[in-house]
N, C-alpha and C positions, 0 to 999 in steps of 0.2 A: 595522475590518479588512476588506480585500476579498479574501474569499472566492472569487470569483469574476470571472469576464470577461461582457460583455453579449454575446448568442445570436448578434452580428455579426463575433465578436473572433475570433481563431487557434482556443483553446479555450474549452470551456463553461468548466473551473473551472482555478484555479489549486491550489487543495487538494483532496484530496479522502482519507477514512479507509478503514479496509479491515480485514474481519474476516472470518475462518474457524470456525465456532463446532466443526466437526464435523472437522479434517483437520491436525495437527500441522504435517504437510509445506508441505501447500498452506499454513498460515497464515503458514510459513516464506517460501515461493517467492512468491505472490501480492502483496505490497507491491514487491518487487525488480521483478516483471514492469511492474507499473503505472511502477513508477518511470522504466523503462528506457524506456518506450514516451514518456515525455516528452524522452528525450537527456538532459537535466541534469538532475535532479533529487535530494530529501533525504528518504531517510526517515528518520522519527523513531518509534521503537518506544515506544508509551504502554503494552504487556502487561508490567506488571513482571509476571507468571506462566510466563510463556513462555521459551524458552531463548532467551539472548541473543543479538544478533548481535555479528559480530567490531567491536572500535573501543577504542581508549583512550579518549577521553574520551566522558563518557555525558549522555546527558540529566540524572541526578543533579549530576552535577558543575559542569552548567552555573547549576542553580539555583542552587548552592550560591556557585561564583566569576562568575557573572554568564560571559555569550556574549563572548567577542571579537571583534572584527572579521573576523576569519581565519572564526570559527564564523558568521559572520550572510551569507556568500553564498559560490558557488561559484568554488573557482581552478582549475577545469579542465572539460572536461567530461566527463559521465558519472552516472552513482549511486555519493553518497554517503551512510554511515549512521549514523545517532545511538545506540546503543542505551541502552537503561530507566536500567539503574544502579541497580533498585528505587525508583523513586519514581512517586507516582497523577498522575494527570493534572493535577488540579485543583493541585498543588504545581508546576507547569512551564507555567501559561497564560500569564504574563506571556513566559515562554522560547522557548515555543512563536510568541506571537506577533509576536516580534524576529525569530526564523529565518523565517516565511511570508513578513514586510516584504524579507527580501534575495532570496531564491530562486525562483527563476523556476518552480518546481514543487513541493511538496512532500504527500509520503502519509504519512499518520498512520497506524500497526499499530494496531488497540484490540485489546483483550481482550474476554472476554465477559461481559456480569454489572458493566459500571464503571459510576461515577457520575463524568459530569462535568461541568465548568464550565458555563455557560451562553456563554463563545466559542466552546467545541467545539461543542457544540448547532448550531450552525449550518453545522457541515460536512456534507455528505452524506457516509453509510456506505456503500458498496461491499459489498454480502453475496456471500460468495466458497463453492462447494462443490463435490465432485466429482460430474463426472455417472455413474453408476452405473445399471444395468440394471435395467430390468424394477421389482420392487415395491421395491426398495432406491434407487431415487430418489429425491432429495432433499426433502422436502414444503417446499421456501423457496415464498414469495406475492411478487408484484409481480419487479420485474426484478432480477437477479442476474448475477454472471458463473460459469459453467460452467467447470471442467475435461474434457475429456475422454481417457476414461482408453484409448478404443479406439478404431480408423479409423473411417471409416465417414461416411454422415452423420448428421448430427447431429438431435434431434429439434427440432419448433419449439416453443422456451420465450421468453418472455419477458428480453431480458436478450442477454449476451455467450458464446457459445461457442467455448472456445477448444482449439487444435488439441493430440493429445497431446504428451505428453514421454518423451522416452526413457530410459532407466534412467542413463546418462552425461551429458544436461543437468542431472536432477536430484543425481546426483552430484556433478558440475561446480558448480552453483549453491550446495550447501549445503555442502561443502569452501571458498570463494574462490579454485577451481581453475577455471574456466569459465566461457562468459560463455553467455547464456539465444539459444536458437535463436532467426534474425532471426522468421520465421514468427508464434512464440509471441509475441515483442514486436509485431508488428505486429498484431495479433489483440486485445489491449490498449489502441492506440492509438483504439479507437471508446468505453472506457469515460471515457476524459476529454472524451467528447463526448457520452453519452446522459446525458439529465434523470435522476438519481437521486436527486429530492423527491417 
């Protein structure tokens, strides 16, 4: 499976996972954002814990009838999404990695606390949190991508910081009424490029 492009290619990675341990919303918003900043890409939600996203068919059902053709690459472009259906990860490896072979992009949602495969093992995780003031900062190590929740600039962390959102994008985003400020997605576009091993 290639994971990945060589440090010469368009992008560092063709996959890449993405987890919010501390932030409902953001664990919501945060795989969309990544996704967008690729132009075409697939999420596929591995948090059976988490509220679903909108989709008839889910990653459950794929295990279950096998991916069609139609499900193994994009007929358009943009972000599209797989959701859970309730099923672990380790039950969706072989599914999972039918969808990476078609798709020119694809972000993996984890949950927190999974066990998985040893394919997955090889994705880099994406550690996602809001940056928050003062002694309410987040204690994440090594690089991360940052929400910021107020103007300003930003402090310097290790990692991606990214610009706020308004109370109508995140509206917008978590209704399927709205598409995410270009700004926010541009801001995204440096994390499929920093080393996250």
């Amino acid at each position: 499976m290639v994971w990945s492009r060589k440090p010469g290619g368009e992008w560092r990675y063709r996959v890449l996972g993405i987890r919010c341990a501390v932030d409902p919303v953001l664990h919501a918003l945060a795989p969309l954002g990544l996704a967008a900043a690729r132009g075409t890409a697939l999420v596929v939600d591995l948090d059976d814990e988490a509220p679903a996203y909108p989709g008839s068919t889910s990653l459950a059902k794929l295990v279950v009838s096998q991916p069609r053709l139609s499900h193994l690459r994009p007929h358009r472009p943009g972000v599209a999404m797989l959701p859970n259906g309730s099923v672990r990860p380790g039950e969706a490896a072989e599914v999972i990695e039918a969808l990476v072979a078609g798709w020119p992009a694809v972000v993996l949602r984890y949950g927190t606390g999974q066990s998985l495969p040893p394919v997955l093992l090889q994705v880099p995780v994406v550690p996602v949190a809001p940056l928050l003031p003062g002694f309410l900062h987040p204690p994440l190590t090594g690089a991360a991508v940052y929400q910021s929740l107020f103007s300003g600039p930003p402090p310097r962390l290790r990692g991606v910081v990214l610009p706020p959102l308004g109370r109508s994008h995140i509206q917008g985003m978590l209704t399927g009424r709205g598409f995410p400020p270009r700004r926010w997605v541009r801001a995204w576009e440096r994390v499929w490029e920093v080393s996250w091993r």
